[in-house]
C-alpha positions as CSV (number, residue, x, y, z in Angstrom):
1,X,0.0,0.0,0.0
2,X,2.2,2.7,-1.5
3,X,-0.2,5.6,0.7
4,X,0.5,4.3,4.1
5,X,2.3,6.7,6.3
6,X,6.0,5.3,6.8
7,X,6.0,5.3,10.7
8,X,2.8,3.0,10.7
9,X,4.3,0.6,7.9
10,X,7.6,0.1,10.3
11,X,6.2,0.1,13.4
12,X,5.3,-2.7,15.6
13,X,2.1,-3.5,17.2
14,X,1.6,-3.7,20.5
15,X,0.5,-6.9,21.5
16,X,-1.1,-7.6,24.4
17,X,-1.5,-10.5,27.3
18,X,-2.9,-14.0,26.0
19,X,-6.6,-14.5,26.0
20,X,-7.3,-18.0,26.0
21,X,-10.7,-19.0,24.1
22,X,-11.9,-20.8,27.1
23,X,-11.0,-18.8,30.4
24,X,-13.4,-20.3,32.2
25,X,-11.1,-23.6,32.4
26,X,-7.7,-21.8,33.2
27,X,-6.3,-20.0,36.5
28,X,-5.9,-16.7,34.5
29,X,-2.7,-14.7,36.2
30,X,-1.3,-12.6,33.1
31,X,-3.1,-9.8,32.6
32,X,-4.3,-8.2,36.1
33,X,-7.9,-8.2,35.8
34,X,-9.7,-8.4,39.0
35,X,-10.7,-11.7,40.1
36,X,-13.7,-10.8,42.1
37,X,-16.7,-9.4,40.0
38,X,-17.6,-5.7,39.9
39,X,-20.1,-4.1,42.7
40,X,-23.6,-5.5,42.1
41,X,-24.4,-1.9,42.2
42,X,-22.7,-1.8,39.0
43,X,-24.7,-5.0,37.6
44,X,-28.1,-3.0,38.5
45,X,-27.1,0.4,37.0
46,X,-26.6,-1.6,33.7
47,X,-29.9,-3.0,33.9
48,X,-31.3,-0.4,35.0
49,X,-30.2,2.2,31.9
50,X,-31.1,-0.5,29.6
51,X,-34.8,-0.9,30.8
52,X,-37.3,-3.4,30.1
53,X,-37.5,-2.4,26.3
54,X,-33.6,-1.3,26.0
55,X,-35.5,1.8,24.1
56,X,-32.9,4.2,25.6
57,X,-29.8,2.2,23.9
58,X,-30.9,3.8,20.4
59,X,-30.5,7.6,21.8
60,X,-26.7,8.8,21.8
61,X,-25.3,8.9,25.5
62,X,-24.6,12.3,27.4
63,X,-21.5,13.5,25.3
64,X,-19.8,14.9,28.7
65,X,-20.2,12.1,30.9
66,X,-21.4,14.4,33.7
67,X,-22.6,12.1,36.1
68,X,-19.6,10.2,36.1
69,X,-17.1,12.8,36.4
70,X,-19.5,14.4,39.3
71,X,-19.2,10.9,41.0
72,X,-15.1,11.2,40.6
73,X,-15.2,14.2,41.4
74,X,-16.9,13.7,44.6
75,X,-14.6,10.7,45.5
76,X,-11.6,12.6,44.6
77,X,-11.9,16.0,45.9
78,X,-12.0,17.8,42.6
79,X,-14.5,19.9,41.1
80,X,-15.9,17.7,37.7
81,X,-13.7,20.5,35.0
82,X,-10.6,18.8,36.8
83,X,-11.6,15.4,35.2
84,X,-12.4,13.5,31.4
85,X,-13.7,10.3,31.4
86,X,-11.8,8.0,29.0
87,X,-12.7,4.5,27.1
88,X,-9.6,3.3,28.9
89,X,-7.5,4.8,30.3
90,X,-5.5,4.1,27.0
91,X,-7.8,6.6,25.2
92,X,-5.9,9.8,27.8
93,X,-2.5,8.5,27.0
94,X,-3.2,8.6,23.2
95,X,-4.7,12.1,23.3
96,X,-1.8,13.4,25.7
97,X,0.4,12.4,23.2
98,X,-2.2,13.7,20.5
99,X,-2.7,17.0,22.6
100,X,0.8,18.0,23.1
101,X,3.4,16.0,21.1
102,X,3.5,17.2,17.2
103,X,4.9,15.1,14.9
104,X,9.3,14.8,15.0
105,X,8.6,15.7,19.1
106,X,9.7,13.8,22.2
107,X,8.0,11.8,24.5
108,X,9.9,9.6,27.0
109,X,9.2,7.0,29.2
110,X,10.7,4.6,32.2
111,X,12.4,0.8,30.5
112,X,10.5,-1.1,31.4
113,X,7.4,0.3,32.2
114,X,4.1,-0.1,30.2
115,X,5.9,-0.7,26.3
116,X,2.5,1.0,24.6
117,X,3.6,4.2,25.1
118,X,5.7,3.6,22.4
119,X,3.3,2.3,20.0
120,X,1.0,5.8,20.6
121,X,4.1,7.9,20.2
122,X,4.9,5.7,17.1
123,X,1.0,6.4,15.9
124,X,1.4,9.7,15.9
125,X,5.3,10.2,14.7
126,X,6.6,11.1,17.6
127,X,10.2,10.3,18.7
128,X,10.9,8.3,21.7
129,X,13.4,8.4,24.8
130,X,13.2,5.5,27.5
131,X,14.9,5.9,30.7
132,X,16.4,2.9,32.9
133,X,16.2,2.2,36.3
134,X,19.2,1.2,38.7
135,X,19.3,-1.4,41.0
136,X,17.6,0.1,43.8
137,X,14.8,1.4,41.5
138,X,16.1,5.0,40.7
139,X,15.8,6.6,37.5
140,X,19.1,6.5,35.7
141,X,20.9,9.6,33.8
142,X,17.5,11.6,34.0
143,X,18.5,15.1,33.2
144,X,18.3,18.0,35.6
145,X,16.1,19.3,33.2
146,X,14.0,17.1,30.5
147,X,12.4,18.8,27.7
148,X,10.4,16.4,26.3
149,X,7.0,16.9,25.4
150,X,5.6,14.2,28.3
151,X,7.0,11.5,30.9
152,X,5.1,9.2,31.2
153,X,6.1,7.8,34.9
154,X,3.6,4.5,35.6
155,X,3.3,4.6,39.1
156,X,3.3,2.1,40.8
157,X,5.6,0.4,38.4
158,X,4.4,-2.2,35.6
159,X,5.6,-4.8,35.3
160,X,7.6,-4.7,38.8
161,X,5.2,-3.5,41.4
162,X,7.4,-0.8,43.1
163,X,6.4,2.7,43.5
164,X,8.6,5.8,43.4
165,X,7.5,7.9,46.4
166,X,5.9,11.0,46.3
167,X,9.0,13.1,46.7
168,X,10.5,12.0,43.6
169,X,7.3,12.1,42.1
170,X,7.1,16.2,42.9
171,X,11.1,16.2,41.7
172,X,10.4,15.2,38.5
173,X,7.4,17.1,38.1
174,X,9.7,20.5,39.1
175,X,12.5,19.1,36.7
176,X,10.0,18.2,33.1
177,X,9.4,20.9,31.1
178,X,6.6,19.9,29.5
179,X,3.7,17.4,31.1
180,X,4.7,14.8,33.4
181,X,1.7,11.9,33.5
182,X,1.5,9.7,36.1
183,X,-0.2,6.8,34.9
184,X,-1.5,5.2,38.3
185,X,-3.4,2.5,36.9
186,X,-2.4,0.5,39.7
187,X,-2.4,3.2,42.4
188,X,-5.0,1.2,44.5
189,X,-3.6,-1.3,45.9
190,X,-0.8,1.4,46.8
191,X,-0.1,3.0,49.7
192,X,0.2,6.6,48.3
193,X,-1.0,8.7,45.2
194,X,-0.2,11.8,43.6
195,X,-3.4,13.8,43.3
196,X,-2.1,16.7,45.2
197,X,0.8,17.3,42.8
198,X,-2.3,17.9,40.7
199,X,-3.3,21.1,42.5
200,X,0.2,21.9,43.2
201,X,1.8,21.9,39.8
202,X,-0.4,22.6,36.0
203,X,1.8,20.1,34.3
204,X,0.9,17.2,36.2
205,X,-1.8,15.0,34.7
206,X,-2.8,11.8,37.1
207,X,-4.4,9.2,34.9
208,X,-6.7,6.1,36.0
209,X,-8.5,3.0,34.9
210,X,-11.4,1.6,36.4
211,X,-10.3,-1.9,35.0
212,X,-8.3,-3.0,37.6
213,X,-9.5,-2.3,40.8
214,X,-13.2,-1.8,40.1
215,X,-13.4,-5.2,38.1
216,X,-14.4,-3.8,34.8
217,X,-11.8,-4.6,32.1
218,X,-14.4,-5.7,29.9
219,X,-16.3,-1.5,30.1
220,X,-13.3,-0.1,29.0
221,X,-13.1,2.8,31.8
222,X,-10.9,5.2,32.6
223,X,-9.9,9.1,33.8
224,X,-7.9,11.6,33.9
225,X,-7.3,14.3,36.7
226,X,-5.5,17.5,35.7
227,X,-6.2,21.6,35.4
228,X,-9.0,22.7,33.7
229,X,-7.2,23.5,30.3
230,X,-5.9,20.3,30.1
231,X,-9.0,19.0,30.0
232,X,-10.5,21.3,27.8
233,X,-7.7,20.0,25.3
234,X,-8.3,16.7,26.0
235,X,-12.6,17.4,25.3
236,X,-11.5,19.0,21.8
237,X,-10.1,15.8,20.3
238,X,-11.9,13.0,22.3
239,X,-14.7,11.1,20.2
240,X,-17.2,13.2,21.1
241,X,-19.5,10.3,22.2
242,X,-16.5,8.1,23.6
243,X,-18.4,6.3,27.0
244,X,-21.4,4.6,25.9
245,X,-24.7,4.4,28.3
246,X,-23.5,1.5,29.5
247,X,-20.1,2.6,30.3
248,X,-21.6,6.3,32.0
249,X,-24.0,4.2,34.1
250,X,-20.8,1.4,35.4
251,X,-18.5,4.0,36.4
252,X,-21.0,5.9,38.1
253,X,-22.3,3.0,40.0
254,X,-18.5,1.5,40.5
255,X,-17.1,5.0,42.2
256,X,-20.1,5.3,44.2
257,X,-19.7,2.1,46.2
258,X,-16.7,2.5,47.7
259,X,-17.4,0.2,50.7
260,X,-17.4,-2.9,47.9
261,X,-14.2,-1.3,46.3
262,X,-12.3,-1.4,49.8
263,X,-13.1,-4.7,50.5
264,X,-12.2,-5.9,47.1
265,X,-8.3,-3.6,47.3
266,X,-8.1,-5.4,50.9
267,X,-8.3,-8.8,50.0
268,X,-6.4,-8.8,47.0
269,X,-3.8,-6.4,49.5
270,X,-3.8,-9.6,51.6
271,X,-3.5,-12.8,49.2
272,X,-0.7,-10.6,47.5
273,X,1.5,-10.4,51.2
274,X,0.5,-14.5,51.4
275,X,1.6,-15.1,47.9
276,X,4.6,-13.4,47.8
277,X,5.8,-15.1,51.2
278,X,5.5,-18.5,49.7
279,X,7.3,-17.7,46.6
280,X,10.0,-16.7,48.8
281,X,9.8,-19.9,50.8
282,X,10.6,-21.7,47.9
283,X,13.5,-19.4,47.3
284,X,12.1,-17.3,44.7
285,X,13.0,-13.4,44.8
286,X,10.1,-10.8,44.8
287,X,9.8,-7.3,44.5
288,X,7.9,-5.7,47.0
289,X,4.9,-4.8,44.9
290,X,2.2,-2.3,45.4
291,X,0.1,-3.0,42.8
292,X,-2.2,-6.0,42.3
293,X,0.5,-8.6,40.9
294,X,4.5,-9.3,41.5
295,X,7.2,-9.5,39.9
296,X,9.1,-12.5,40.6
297,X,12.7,-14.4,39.9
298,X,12.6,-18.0,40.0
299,X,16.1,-20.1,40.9
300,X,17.9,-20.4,38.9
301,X,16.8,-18.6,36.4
302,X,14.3,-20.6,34.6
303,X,11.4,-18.2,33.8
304,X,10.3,-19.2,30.7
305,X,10.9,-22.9,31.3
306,X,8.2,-21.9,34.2
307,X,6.1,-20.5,32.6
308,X,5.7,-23.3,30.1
309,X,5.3,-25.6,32.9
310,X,2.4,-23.5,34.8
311,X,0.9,-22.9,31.0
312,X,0.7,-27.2,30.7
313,X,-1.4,-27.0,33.8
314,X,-3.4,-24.4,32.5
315,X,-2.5,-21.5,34.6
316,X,-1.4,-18.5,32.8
317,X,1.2,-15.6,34.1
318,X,3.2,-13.2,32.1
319,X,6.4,-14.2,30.4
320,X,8.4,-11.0,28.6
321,X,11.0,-11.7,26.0
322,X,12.1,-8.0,26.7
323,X,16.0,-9.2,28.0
324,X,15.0,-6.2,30.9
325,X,12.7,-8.7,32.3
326,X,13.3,-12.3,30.9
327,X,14.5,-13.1,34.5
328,X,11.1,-13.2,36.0
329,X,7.7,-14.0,35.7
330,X,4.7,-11.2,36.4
331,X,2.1,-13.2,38.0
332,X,-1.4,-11.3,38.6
333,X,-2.9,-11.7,42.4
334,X,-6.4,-14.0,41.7
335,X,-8.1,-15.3,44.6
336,X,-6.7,-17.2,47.8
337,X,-7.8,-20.6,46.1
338,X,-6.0,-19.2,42.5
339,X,-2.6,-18.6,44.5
340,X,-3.1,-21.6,46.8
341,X,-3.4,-23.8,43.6
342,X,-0.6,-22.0,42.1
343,X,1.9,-22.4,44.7
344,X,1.0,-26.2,45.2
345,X,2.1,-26.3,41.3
346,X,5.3,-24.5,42.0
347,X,6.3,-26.4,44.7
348,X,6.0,-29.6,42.3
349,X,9.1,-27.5,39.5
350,X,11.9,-29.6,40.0
């Protein structure tokens, strides 16, 4: 096709974590869904905005997503201009880059963090800068001052479940020139967030996903929290309809029960301390992780031979080729049984 743009001809695609055709019949640890459902609050909103007749499904949905930006707002402490609702929180990092990085520009990010960065900057033609970490989890050679377009800083990290505290967090946001995004897609089952660096600096831009945490990978939700005229960029180049009925109705109903959320955040908060204690009984070595998975080196360094033997028993974790990373396994926290049966099958590696 000799009218394809050249970037999108060379570029790769992202790819993302295997979906097996029957998940029912696997333990499914590889792509950090949520293994408890979403609030049953949730569930009745649905059926509730559908109706007995589902007449309201053929009338467009409210183009601002008011009520669910009023409920984050609300929750968060911000006034509803503060906030976009996103299909995914994917949709935000594509406009950010969108929004502020023109074609030839540069948008960086930490190795390894979440690789699709990449693939939007790639989309769009912008160049891209990746910064390592050290051993203790510092950024390494980050420049006094970066003038990039954005950093994206996922926080905590993905894939290896550590978070940078907030001090750094308010560093870097002092030392980019341009937007700094926090992408706390994990930030949950953290300890700390970075909301106020939101009020306290205009180019800090929090993003969030309702995938995770409120069990609802399958809506498609996310948000972002920033000042008001970086969300009045963000609501010129959004589809103007972008969150169905559906959607609006699940993330109002999901933000507004926080009492299931908690519960939820606690006991995945709890099987993850279990877990990670019995991978290092059997003399794996785990990052502390603040998000709802770990990052984990077996002995002797057979990760992929691992991961083929968990994948013959039908449970699935995350292997990555990237040589970063090839050392360990990311394994998603399901339920207690899900671990329980996981361990017993790591115990029988030999």
């Amino acid at each position: 096709m000799t009218s394809l743009r050249k970037n999108i001809a060379e570029m790769t695609a992202y790819v993302p974590g295997y979906q097996p055709e029957e998940p029912e019949s696997w333990i499914k640890l590889n792509t950090n869904e949520n293994p408890y459902p979403p609030s049953p609050a949730v569930v009745e909103a649905i059926r509730e905005e559908i109706g007995r007749s589902g007449d309201s499904l053929r009338k467009y949905p409210d183009s601002a997503s008011r009520s669910a930006r009023e409920e984050a707002g609300l929750l968060y402490g911000f006034d509803p201009q503060w906030i976009i609702m996103a299909n995914g929180s994917d949709e935000v990092l594509n406009n950010l880059i969108r929004a502020f990085a023109a074609e030839g520009e540069e948008i960086a990010y930490v190795h390894p963090s979440y690789s699709y960065y990449r693939t939007l900057a790639e989309i769009q033609g912008a160049r891209v800068r990746t910064f390592g970490l050290t051993d203790k989890h510092e950024l390494k050679d980050f420049p006094e001052r970066y003038e990039g377009k954005l950093f994206f800083l996922t926080n905590p990290n993905a894939p290896l479940g550590f978070v940078f505290s907030q001090a750094v967090v308010e560093g870097l946001a002092e030392r980019v020139q341009g937007m700094l995004v926090v992408d706390e897609a994990y930030v949950d089952f953290a300890d700390e967030h970075s909301l106020e660096l939101v009020r306290r600096h205009d180019n800090v831009v929090v993003t969030r996903t309702l995938s995770k945490s409120y069990s609802l990978a399958g809506m498609r939700l996310g948000l972002a929290i920033a000042h008001p005229g970086v969300i009045v960029a963000l609501d010129k180049i959004r589809d103007h309809y972008n969150l169905d009925r559906l959607a609006q109705a699940a993330a109002t109903a999901a933000l507004g029960d926080q009492e299931y959320f908690r519960e939820c955040v606690r006991k995945i908060r709890k099987t993850r301390e279990w877990f990670s204690l019995e991978l290092q009984f059997l003399g794996w070595e785990v990052i502390p992780s603040q998000g709802n998975y770990v990052f984990a080196v077996p002995p002797g360094g057979k990760a992929e031979w691992i991961y083929e033997f968990l994948y013959e028993r039908k449970i699935l974790v995350r292997y990555f080729s990237d040589p970063v990373l090839a050392h360990g396994l990311r394994i998603t926290i399901g339920t207690m049984e899900e671990m329980e049966k996981t361990i017993a099958a790591l115990k029988a590696v030999r």
